[in-house]
C-alpha positions as CSV (number, residue, x, y, z in Angstrom):
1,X,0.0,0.0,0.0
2,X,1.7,3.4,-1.2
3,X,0.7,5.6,1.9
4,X,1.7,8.8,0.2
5,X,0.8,8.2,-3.6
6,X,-0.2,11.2,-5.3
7,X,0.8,13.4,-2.2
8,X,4.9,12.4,-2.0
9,X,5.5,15.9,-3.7
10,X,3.2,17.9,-1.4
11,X,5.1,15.3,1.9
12,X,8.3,16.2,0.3
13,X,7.7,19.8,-0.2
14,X,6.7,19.8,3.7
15,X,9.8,17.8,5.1
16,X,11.5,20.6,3.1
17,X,9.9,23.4,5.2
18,X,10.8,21.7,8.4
19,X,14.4,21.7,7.7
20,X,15.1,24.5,5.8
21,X,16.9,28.3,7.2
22,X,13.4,30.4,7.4
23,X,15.6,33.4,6.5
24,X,16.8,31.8,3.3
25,X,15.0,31.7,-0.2
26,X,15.2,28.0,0.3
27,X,12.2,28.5,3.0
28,X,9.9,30.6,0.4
29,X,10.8,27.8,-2.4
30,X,9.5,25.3,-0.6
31,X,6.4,26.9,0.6
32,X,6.1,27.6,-3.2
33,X,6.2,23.9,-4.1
34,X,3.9,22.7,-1.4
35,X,1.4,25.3,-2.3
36,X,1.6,25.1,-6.3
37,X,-0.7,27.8,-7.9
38,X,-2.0,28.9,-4.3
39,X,1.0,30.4,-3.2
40,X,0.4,33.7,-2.3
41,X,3.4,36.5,-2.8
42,X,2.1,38.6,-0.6
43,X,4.2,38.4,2.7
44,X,5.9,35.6,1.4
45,X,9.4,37.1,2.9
46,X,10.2,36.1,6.2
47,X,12.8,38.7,6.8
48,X,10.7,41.2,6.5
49,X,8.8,40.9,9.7
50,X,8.0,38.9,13.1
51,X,5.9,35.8,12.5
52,X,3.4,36.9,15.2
53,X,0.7,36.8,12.7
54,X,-0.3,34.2,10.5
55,X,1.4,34.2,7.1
56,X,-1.4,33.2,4.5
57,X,0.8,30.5,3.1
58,X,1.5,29.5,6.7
59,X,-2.2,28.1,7.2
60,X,-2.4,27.3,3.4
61,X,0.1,24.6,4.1
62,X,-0.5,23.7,7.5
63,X,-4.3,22.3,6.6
64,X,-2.8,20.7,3.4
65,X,0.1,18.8,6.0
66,X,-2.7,17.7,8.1
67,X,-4.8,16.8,5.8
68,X,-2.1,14.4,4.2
69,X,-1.1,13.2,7.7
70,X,-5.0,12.2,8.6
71,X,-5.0,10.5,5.3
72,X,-1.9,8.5,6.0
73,X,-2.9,8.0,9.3
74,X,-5.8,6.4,8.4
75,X,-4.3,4.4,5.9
76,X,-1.6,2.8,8.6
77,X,-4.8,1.8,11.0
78,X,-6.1,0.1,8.4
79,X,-2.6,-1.9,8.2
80,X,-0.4,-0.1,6.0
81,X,3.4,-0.4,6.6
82,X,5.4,2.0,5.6
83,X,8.7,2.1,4.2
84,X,11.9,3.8,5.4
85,X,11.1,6.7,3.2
86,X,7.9,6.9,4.2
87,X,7.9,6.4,7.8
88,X,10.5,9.6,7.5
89,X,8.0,11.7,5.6
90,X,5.3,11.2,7.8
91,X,7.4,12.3,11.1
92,X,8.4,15.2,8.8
93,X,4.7,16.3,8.1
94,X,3.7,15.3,11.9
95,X,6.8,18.0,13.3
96,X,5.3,21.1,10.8
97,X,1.6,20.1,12.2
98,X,2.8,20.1,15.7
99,X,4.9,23.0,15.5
100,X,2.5,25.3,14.0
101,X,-0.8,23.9,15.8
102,X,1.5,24.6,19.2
103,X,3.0,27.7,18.4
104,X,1.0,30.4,20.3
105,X,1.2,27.5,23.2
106,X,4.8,27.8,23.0
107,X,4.7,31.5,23.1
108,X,2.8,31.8,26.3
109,X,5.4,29.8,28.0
110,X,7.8,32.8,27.1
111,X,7.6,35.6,28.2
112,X,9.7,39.0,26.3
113,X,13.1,38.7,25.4
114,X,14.1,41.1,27.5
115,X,12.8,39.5,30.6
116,X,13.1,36.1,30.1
117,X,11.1,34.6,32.5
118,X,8.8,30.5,31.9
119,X,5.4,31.0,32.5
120,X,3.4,28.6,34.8
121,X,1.7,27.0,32.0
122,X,4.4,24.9,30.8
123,X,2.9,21.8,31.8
124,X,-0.7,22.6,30.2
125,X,1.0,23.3,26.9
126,X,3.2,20.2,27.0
127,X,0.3,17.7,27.9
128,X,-1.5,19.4,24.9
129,X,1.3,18.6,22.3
130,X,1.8,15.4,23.5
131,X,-1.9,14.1,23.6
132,X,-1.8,15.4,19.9
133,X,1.5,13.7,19.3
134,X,0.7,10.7,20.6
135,X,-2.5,10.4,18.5
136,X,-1.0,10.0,15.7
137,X,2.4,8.0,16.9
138,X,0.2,5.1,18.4
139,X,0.0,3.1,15.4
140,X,1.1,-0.5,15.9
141,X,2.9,-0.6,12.2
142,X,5.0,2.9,13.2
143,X,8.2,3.3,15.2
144,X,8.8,6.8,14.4
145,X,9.8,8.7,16.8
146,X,9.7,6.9,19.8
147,X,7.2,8.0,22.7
148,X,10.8,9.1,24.8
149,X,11.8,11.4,22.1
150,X,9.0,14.0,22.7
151,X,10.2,15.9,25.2
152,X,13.4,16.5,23.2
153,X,10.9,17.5,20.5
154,X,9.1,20.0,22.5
155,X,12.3,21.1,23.7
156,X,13.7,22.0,20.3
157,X,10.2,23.7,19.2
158,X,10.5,25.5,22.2
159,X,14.0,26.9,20.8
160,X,12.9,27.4,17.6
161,X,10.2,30.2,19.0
162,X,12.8,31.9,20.9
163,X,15.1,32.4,18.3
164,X,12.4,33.5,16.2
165,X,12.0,36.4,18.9
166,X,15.3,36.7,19.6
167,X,16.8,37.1,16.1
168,X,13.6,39.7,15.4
169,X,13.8,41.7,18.4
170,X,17.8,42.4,18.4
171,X,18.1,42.3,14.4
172,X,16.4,44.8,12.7
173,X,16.4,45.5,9.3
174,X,14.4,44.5,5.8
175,X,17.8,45.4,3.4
176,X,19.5,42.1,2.0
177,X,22.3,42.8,4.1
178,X,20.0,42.9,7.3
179,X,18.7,39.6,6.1
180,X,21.4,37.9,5.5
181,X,22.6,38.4,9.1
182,X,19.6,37.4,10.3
183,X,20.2,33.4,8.4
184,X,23.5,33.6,9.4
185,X,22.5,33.9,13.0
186,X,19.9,31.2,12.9
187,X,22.7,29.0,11.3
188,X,24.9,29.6,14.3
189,X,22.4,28.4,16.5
190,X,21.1,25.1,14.6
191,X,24.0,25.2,12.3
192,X,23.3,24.3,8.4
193,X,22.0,20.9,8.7
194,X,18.8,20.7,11.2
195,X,18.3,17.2,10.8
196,X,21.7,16.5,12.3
197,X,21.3,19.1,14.6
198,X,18.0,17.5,16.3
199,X,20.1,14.3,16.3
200,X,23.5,15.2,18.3
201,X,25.0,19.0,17.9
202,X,22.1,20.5,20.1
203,X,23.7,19.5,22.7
204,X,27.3,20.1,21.9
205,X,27.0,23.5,20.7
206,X,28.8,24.8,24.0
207,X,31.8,23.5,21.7
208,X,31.9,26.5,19.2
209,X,32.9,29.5,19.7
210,X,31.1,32.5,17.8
211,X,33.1,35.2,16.8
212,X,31.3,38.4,15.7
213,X,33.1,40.9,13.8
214,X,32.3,44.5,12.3
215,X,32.7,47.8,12.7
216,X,31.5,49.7,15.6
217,X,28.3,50.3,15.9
218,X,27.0,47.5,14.1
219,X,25.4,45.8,16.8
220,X,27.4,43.1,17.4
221,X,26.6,42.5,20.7
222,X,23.0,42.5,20.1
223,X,23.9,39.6,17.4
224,X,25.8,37.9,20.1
225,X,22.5,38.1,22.6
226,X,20.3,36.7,19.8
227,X,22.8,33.9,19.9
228,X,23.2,33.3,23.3
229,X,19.9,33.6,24.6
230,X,18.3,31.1,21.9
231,X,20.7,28.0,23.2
232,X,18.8,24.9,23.5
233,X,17.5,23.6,27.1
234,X,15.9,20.5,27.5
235,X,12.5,19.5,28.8
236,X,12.7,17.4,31.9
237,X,9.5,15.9,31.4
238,X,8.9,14.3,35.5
239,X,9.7,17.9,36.6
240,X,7.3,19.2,33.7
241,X,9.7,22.3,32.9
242,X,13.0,22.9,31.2
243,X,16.5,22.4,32.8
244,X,16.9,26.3,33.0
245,X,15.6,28.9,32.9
246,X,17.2,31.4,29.7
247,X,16.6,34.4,32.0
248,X,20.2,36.2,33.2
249,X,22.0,33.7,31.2
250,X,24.0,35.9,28.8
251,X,26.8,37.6,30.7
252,X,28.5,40.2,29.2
253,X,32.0,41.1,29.6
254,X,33.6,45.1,27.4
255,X,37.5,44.1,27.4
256,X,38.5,47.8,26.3
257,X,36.6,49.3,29.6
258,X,38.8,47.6,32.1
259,X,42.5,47.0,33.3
260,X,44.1,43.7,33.0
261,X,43.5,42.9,36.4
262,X,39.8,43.8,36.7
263,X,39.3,41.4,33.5
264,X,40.9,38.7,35.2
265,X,38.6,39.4,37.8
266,X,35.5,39.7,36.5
267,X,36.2,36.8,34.0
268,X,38.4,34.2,36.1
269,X,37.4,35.3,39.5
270,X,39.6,35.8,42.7
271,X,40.5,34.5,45.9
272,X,40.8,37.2,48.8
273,X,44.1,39.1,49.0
274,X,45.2,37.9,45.5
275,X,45.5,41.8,44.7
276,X,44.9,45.1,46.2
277,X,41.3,45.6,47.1
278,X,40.0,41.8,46.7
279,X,38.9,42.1,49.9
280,X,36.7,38.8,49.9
281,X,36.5,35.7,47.5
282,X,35.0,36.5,43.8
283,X,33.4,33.7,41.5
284,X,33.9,35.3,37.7
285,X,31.5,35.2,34.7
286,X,33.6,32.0,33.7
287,X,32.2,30.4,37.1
288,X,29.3,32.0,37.5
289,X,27.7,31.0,33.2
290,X,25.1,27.8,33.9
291,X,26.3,24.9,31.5
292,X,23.5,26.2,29.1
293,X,24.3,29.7,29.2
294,X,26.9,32.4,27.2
295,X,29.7,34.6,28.4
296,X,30.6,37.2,25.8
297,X,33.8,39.4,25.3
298,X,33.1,42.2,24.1
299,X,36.1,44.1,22.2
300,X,38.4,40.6,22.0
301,X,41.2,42.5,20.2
302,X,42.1,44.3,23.2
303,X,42.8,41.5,25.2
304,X,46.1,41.9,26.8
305,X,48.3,39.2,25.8
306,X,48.9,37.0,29.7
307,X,44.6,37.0,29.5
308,X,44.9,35.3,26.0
309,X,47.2,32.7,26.9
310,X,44.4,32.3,30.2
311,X,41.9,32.2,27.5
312,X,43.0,29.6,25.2
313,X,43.1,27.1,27.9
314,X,39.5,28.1,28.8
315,X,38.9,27.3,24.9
316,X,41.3,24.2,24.8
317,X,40.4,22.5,28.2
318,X,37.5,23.9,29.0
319,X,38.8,24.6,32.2
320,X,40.1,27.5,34.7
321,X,41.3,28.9,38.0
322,X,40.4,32.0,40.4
323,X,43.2,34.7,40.4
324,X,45.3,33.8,43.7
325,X,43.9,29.8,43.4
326,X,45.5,26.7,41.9
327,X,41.8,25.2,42.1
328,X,41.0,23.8,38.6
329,X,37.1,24.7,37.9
330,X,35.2,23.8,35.0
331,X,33.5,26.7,32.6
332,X,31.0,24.1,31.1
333,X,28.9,27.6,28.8
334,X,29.7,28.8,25.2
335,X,31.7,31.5,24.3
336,X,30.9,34.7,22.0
337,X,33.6,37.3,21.2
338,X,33.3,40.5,19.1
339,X,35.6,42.8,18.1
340,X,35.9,45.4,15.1
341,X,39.8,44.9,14.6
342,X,41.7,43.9,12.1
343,X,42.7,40.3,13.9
344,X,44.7,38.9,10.8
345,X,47.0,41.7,11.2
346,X,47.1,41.9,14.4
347,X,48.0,38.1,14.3
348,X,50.9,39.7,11.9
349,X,51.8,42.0,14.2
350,X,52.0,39.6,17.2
351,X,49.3,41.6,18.9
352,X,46.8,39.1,18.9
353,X,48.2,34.9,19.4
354,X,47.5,33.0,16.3
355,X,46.6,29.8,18.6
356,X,44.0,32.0,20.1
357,X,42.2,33.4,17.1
358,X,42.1,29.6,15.8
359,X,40.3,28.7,18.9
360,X,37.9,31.3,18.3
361,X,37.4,31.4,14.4
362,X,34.6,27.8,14.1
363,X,31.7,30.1,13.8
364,X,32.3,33.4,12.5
365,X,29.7,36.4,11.8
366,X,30.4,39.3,10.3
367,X,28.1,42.6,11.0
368,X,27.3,44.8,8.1
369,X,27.8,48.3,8.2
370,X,24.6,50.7,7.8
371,X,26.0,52.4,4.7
372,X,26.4,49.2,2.6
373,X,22.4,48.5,4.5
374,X,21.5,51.6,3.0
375,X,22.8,51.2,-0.4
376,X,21.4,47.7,-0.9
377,X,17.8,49.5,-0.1
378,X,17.2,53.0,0.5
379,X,14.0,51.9,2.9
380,X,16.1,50.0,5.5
381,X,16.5,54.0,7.0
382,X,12.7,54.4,7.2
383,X,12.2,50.9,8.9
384,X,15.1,51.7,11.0
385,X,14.5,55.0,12.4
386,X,10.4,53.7,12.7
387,X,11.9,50.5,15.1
388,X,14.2,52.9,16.7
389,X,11.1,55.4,17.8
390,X,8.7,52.7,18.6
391,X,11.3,51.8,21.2
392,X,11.9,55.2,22.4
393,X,8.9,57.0,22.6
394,X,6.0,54.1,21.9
395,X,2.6,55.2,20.9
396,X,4.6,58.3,19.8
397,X,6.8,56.3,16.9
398,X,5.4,57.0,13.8
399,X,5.1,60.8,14.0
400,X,8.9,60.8,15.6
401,X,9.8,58.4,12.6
402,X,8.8,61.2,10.1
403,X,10.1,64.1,11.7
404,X,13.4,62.4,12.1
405,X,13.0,61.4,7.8
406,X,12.7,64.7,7.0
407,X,15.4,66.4,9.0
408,X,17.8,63.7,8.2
409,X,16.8,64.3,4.2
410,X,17.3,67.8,4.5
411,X,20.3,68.3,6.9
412,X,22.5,65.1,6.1
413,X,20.8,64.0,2.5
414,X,20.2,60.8,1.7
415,X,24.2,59.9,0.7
416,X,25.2,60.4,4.0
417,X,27.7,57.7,4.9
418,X,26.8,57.0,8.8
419,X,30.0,56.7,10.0
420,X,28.3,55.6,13.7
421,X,26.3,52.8,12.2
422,X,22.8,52.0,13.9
423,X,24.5,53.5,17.3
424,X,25.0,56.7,15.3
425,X,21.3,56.7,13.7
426,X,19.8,55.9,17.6
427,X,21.6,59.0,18.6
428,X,20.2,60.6,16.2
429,X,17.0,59.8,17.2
430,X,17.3,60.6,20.4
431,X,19.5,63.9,19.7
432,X,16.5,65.0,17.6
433,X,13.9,63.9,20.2
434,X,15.8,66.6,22.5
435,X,17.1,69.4,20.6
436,X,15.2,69.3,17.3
437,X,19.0,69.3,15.5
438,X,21.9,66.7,15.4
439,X,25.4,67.6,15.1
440,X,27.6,64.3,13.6
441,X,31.0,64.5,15.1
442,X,33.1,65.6,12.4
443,X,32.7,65.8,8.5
444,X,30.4,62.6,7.8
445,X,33.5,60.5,6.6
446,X,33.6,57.3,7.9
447,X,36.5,56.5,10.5
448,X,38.0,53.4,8.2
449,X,38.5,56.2,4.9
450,X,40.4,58.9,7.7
451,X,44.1,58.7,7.6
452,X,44.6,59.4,11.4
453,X,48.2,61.1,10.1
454,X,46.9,63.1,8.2
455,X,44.0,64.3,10.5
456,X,46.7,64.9,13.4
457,X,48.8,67.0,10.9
458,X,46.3,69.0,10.0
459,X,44.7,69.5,13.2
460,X,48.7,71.1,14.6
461,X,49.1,72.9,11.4
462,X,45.7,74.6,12.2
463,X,47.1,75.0,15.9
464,X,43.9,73.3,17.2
465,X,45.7,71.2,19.8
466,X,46.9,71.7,23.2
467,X,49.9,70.0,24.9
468,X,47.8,67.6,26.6
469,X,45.4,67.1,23.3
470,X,48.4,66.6,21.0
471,X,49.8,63.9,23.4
472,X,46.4,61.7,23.6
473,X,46.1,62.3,20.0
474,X,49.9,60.6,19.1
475,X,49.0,57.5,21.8
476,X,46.2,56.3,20.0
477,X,48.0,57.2,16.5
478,X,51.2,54.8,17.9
479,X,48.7,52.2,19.5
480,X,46.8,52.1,15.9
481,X,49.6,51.4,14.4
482,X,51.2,48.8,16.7
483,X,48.1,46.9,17.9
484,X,48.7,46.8,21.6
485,X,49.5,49.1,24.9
486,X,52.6,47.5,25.7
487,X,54.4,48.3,22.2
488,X,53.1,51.6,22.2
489,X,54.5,52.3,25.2
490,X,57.9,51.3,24.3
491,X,57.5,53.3,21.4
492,X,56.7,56.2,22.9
493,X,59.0,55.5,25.6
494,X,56.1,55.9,28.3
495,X,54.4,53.9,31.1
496,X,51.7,51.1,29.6
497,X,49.1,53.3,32.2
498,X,49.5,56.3,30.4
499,X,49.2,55.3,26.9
500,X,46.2,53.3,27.7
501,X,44.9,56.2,29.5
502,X,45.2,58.6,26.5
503,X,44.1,56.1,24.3
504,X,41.1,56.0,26.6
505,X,40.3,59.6,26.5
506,X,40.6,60.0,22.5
507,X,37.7,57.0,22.3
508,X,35.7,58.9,24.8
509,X,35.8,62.0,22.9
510,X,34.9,60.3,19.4
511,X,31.9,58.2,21.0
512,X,30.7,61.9,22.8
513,X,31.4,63.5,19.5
514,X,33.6,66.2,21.3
């Protein structure tokens, strides 16, 4: 007995749709060959908006899939067997109807990404999706998949709605660019292959390191939260709820804002009287990250070179001690790292260990900058600066959003290269939201096409700069050009504290715009 027959196309086109990178064409292709001539266009793109609402050829394909899988069903009561083929088609059609029947289930047991929190009525959902599983898994003739594999099931839905959220709330965007970002992030949380995913890498993704890179501004650590907080946590089905809770379990570390001790610190830990102030014992982000959880360094370029060699045995042995300890703990999380530097030639330099970066290159991310946004479509500004209200002002958003269009079209123009990226565009916002005007902070040219020589020459030509101005200024021109404090310093023949101090002050000045 052929269980599919005329409806293998329409089961294949399914088991494509469950598999398939929802922010690739490859997702819209398939819905286009499940649905034939009743494909709709219309909000066919899933990049181009939250899937809170029901996408017409959504439901189109969901009553065809359990249509076919009551038909099948039917026909294996009545004693069909099904082949290998099969039997994996019909647990392909049976995960898209449980997915999408469950879905708003699913999202009452999460609360906003922001927050975090499971809601009580984790149990009610998960006895409804199995009572519907189990109707039609309790076939005699069908092994597929066994009764025990359910709560690994719901477990992996479960993941698959918050990274929906997740890569929606903290990726904006509808430019190609801005899309594109968004598949790569879902591949670096279920990788390229889904089927093997569900079998053994969701529970070994601890085991790659993601390493965003970009220039500033770009939101890299947003990426690196949409990441982090979309990890996978299994269902402990006697307890009726997950393993953890995703709440407070992304933990954030900025590299460039802190001395090497105070890193070691706040990553590592420390043990009472190991330095000057630790005046009681410290457990570090390292100790402190649940097994299912993310610690993210922020600025990795900057990492002084004793932290690095700390790091890689992190990275290599998955293991660490407290500053002032010989202890051995173990950091059991995954890593993310960002940083907007140059690392290959800092790796040339000998500013950045090569053994390192190798540790940290399996799953790399690059951010795109808002001028190349802009230039692949002129309305990624609009949808930009309309996200950007809504979250500032609310209600308020769309009359803010047009205000904000029309100065920025009459003061900047539409070629103006955003040198800030989206943290520039926010500030704009906000700057306009204040003072009705926005000043960028110096002639529009983005930092990467400055020569920082010429710049400084100019600037003492002009007379501009005083002692103490012309000194910060040559630091951070010396520390560009060497890649770290410590061969600045020698350069410059001063003390590491100073450079990195002057360095320090020029950043502040170009993030303030002074």
């Amino acid at each position: 007995m052929a269980l599919f027959s005329a409806d293998r196309r329409l089961a294949q086109a399914i088991s494509d749709l469950v598999y398939s990178n929802p922010f690739l064409p490859e997702r819209i292709e398939a819905e286009r060959r499940a649905l034939g001539d009743a494909f709709d266009e219309s909000r066919a793109n899933w990049n181009l908006e939250p899937d809170d609402e029901e996408r017409p050829n959504v439901v189109r394909a969901l009553a065809l899939g359990a249509r076919l899988l009551d038909g099948v069903r039917a026909r294996l009561v009545k004693g069909g067997r099904p082949s290998e083929s099969e039997g994996r088609l019909y647990e392909d059609v049976l995960l898209f109807v449980l997915y999408h029947r469950h879905r708003e289930g699913l999202d009452q047991v999460i609360a906003p990404p922001e927050q975090g929190k499971l809601s009580a009525r984790t149990p009610k959902v998960y006895a409804a999706f199995t009572a519907d599983a189990e109707h039609y898994l309790g076939v005699p003739s069908l092994v597929l998949p066994a009764r025990e594999e359910l709560a690994h099931i719901f477990a992996c839905f479960f993941q698959i709605r918050r990274a929906f959220r997740n890569i929606f709330h903290y990726i904006l965007g509808v430019s190609r660019p801005a899309a594109r970002l968004r598949a790569m992030v879902w591949q670096s949380i279920f990788t390229h292959d889904m089927r093997r995913y569900r079998r053994v890498l969701y529970e070994r993704m601890a085991d790659y390191t993601t390493l965003i890179t970009g220039p500033s501004g770009t939101g890299k650590e947003l990426v690196a939260r949409a990441v982090g907080l979309s990890r996978y946590i299994p269902f402990q089905e006697k307890a009726e709820a997950f393993a953890e809770n995703f709440a407070g379990s992304f933990f954030a570390l900025n590299l460039s804002a802190l001395s090497p001790t105070l890193i070691e610190s706040e990553l590592f830990g420390h043990r009472r009287g190991s330095f000057t102030g630790a005046a009681a014992d410290h457990a570090g982000w390292l100790e402190v990250c649940p097994p299912l959880g993310t610690v993210f360094l922020d600025e990795i370029g900057e990492l002084d070179p004793v932290i690095q060699v700390k790091l890689l045995r992190v990275l290599e042995g998955r293991t660490f001690s407290r500053l002032g300890e010989t202890e051995v703990r173990e950091f059991r999380g995954k890593i993310a790292a960002a940083t907007n530097r140059d690392l290959a030639r800092d790796m040339r330099r000998g500013a950045f260990r090569e053994d390192l970066y190798y540790r940290l290159c399996s799953d790399i991310i690059p951010t795109p900058s808002l001028r190349e946004r802009l230039a692949d479509n002129p309305a990624e500004l609009r949808h930009l600066v309309t996200s950007l209200a809504r979250r500032i002002v609310g209600i308020e958003a769309a009359a803010v959003a047009r205000e904000v269009e029309e100065w920025i079209e009459i003061h900047l123009g539409s070629d103006y290269p955003w040198p800030g990226n989206v943290r520039e565009l926010e500030q704009c916002v906000r700057n306009l939201l204040v003072r009705r005007e926005y000043r960028p902070a110096e002639d529009g040219v983005p930092a990467d096409e400055k020569d920082p020589r010429e710049a400084l020459a100019t600037a003492i030509r002009e007379g501009k700069l005083t002692a103490a101005d012309l000194l910060a200024r040559y630091c951070a021109l010396v520390y560009r050009d060497v890649g770290s404090y410590e061969q600045a310093a020698r350069r410059l023949q001063l003390d590491r504290r100073t450079v990195k101090a002057k360095v320090n002050e020029v950043r502040l000045r170009e993030e303030r715009g002074t």
